[in-house]
C-alpha positions in Angstrom: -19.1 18.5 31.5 -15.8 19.6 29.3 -13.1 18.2 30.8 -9.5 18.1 29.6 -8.3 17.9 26.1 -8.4 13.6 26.5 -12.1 13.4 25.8 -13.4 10.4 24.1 -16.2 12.1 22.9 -15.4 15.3 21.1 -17.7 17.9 19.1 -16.3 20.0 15.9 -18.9 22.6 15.4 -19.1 25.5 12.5 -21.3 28.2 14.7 -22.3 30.1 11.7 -23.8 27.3 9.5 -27.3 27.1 8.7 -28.5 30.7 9.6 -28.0 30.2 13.4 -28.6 26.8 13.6 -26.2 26.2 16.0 -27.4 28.7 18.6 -30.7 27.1 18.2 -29.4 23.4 18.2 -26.6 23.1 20.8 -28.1 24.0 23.9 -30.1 21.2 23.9 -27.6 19.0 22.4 -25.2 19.7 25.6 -28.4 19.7 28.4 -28.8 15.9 27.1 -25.6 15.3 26.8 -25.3 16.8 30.6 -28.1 14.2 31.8 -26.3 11.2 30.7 -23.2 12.2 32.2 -20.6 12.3 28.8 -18.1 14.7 29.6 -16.8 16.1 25.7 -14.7 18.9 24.7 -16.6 21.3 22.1 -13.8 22.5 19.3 -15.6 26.0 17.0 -14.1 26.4 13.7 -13.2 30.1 13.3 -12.3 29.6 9.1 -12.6 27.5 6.5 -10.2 24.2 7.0 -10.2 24.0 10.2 -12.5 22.0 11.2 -10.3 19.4 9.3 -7.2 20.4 11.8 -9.9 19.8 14.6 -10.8 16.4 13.7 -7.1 15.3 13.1 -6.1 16.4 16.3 -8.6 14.8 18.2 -8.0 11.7 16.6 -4.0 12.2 17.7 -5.0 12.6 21.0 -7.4 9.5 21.3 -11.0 10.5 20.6 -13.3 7.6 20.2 -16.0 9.6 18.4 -15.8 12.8 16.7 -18.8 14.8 16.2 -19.5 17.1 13.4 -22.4 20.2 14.5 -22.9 21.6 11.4 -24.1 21.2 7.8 -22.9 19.3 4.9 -19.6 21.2 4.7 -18.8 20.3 8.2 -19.1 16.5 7.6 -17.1 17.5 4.9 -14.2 19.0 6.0 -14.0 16.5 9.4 -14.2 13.1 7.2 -11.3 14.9 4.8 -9.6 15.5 7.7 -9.8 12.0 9.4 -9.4 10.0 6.1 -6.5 11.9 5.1 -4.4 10.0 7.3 -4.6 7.2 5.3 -6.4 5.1 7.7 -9.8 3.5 7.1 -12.8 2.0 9.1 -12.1 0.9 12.3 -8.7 2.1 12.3 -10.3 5.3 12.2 -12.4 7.0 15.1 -16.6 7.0 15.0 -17.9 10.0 13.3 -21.1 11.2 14.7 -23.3 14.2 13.3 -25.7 17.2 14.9 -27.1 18.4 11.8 -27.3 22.2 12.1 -26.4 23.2 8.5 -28.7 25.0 5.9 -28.6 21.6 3.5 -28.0 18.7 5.9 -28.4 16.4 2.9 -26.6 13.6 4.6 -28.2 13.7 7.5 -31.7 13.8 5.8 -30.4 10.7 3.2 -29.9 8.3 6.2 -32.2 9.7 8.0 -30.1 10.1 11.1 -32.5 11.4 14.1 -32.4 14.8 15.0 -34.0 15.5 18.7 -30.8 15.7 21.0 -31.8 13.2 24.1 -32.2 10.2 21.3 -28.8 11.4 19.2 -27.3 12.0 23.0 -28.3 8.4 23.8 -26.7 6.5 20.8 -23.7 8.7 20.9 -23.4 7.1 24.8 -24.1 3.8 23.0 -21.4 3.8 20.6 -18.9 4.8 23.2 -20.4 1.9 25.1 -19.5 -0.8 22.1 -22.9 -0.7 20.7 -22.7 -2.0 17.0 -26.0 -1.7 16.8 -26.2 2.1 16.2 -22.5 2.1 14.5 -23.0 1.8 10.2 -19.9 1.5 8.1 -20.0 3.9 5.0 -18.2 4.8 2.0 -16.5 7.9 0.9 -16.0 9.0 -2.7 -12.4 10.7 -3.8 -12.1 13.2 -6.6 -9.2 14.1 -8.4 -9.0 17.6 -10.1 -7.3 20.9 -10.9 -7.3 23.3 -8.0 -8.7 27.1 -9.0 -8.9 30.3 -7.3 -12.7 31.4 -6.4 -12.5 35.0 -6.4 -16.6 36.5 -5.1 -18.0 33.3 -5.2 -16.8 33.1 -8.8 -14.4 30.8 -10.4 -11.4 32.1 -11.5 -8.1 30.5 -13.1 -5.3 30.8 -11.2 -1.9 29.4 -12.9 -1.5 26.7 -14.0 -1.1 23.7 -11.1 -0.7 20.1 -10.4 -4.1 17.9 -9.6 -5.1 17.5 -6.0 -7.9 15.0 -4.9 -10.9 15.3 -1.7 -12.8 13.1 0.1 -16.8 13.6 -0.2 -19.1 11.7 1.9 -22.4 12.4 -0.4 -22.1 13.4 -3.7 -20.4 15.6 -6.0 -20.9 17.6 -9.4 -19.8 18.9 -12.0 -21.0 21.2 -15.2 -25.0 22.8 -13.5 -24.2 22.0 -10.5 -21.2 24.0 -9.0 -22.9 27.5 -10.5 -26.1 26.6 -8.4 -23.4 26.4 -5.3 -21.7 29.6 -6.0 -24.9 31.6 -6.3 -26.6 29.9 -3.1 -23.4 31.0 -1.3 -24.4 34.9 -2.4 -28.1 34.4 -2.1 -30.1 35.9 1.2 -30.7 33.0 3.8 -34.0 34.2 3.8 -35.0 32.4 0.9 -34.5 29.5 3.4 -36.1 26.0 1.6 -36.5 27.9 -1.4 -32.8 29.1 -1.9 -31.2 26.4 -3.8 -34.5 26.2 -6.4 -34.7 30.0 -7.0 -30.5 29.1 -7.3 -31.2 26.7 -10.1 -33.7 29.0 -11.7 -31.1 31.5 -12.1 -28.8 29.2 -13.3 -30.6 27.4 -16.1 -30.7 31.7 -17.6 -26.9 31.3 -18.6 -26.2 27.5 -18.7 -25.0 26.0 -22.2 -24.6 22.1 -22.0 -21.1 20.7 -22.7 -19.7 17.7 -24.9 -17.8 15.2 -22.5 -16.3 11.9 -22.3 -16.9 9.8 -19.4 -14.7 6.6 -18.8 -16.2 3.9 -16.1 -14.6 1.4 -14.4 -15.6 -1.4 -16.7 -13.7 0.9 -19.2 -16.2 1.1 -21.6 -16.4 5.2 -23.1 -19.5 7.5 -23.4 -19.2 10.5 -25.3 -22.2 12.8 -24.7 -23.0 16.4 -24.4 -24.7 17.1 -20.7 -26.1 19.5 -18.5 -24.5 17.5 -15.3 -23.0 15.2 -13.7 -23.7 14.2 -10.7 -21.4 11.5 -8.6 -23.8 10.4 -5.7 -23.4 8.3 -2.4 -26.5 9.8 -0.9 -29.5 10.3 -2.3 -30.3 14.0 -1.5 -28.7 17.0 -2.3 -28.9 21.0 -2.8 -31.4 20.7 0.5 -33.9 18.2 -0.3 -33.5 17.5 -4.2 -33.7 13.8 -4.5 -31.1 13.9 -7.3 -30.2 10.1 -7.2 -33.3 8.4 -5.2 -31.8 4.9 -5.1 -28.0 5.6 -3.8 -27.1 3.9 -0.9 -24.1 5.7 1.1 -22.8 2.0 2.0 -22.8 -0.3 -1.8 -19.8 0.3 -2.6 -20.6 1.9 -5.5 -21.5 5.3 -6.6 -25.2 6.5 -8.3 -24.3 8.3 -11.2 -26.9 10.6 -12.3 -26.6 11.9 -15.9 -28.4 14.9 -17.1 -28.0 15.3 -21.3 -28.7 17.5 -23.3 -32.4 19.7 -22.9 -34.5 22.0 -24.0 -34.4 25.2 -22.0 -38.6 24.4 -21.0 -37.7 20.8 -19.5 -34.6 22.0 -17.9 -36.9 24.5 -15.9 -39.0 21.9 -14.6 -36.2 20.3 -13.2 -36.1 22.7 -10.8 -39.2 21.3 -9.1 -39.5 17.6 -10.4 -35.3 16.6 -8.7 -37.5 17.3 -5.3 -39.3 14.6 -5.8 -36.9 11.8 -8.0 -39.7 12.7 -10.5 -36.7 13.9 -12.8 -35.9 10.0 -13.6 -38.9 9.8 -15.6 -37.3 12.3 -18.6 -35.6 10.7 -21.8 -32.5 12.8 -20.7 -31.6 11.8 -17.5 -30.3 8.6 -16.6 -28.5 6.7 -13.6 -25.5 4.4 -14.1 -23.6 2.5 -10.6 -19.9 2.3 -10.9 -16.7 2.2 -9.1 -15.1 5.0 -10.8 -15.9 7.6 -13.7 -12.9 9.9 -15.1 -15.0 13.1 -17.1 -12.7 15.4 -19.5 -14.4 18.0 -21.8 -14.2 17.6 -25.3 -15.4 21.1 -26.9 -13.6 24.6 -26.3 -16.5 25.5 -23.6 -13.8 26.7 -21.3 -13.0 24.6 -17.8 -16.0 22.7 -16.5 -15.8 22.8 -12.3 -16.2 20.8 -9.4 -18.5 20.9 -5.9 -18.1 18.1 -3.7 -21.0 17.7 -0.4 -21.7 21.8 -1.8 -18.2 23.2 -1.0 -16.8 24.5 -4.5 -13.5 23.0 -5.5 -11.6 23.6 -8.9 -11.7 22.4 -12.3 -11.6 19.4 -14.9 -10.0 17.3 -15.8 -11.9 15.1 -13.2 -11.2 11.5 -11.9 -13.9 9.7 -9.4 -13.4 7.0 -7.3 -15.5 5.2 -4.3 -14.0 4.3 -1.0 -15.7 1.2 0.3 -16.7 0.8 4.0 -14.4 4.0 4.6 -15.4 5.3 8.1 -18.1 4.6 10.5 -21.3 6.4 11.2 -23.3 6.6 14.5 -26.8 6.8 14.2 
């Protein structure tokens, strides 16, 4: 049922994510959600944003749990829109998610169940007062310089005053954000494949850069990288298992640093981050902290930013973990 606008349970879906998913996913989602009797109201996002309005709105008007159908980006765009309000954990509504998204990273890192009568049954037992099958999480928050992207391409706009985002499982900078822009242009065909033949193309034109990274014990690095990546979960780019060991609810971020390499071991990067087997070079290495501010030091022209894969702007770049932000059904 899909009563009036008072719902407790609510659904924020992006129809076109994951090549159809949606089509394919929520018919069953709303059959089991039929046989248990939870009347929701179903909210499609018709742009970008809005699925950020959606959640807000919902929470005004008293939703209990909020339900992202959708990828990565959906997840995305309903926690910036919740935690923008300033309000944290319980103060906040449950967040649920129906994976339907072409990464689903998140999903896949918590390994949140997927068939629709056992994600329709904790759903009905979190609105119930189950804490059994409610987690509390953390969110990240980046600080950087907002750009134009102009066909999937960066492009400097004038100049303009930092902004920040929420992510809720990792972000990069330097390799990472060009793999993002050229999945976004890439045939969904390519389907598991897409984000490796991505970072194929990628490591063609790549150049490492000369940063310096500040942590919260504020203790300096200055080291020349391929990326940086700022992880709560430990999968991204659809299955890489870029930082094995993060744990979305420690408090602290998984920092995975990628130096300098030769152009050969870069390439077999492209298969060994699938498997965490990237850990075992001399290059990479993993550091936990609170916080990490990252400014370029060489003239290698802006460095930029993707947060949970939506691409975002420009360095200078300030990082910053959220403990026990929101909380999770699953």
């Amino acid at each position: 049922m899909t009563p009036g606008s008072q719902a407790a349970l609510r659904f924020v879906a992006h129809a076109g994510a994951g090549r159809g998913a949606f089509a394919r996913r929520w018919p069953p989602m709303a059959s089991a959600l039929a046989e248990r009797g939870l009347e929701h109201v179903v909210a499609l996002t018709s742009r970008a944003g809005e699925a950020s309005e959606l959640a807000r709105q919902a929470a005004d008007e008293g939703a209990r749990l909020i339900v992202a159908v959708g990828g990565d980006g959906t997840l995305h765009e309903v926690a910036n829109g919740l935690l923008d309000s300033g309000r944290r954990g319980a103060e906040l509504p449950l967040i649920g998610l129906v994976a339907a998204g072409r990464g689903s990273d998140y999903a896949r890192g918590t390994r949140m169940p997927s068939a629709p009568e056992e994600l329709a049954d904790r759903f009905a037992r979190a609105l119930e007062g189950d804490t059994s099958v409610v987690h509390v999480v953390d969110a990240g928050q980046v600080r950087y310089r907002p750009t134009h992207w102009v066909a999937g391409r960066p492009v400097d706009g004038p100049a303009s005053e930092l902004t920040s985002r929420w992510f809720v499982n990792a972000a990069g900078i330097g390799f990472s954000p060009f793999i993002t822009q050229r999945v976004s242009r890439f045939p969904a065909r390519l389907g598991a494949y897409l984000y490796t033949v991505a970072g194929l193309v990628t490591i063609v034109d790549w150049r490492d850069r000369l940063v310096e990274l500040t942590w919260d014990d504020r203790s300096r690095d200055e080291m020349r990288v391929e990326s940086v990546e700022v992880a709560l979960g430990p999968y991204e780019g659809g299955g890489m298992r870029v930082a094995p060991d993060a744990d979305p609810s420690d408090g602290l971020f998984d920092v995975v640093l990628i130096g300098a390499t030769g152009r050969l071991e870069t390439l077999t990067f492209a298969w060994r981050i699938r498997t965490g087997d990237h850990l075992r070079s001399r290059q990479v290495s993993v550091r936990r902290t609170r916080s990490l501010t990252v400014r370029p030091l060489d003239e290698g022209g802006p460095i930029y930013l993707q947060a949970d894969g939506e691409l975002l702007g420009r360095d200078p770049f300030a990082f910053e973990v959220a403990p026990s932000a929101f909380r999770l059904v699953w």
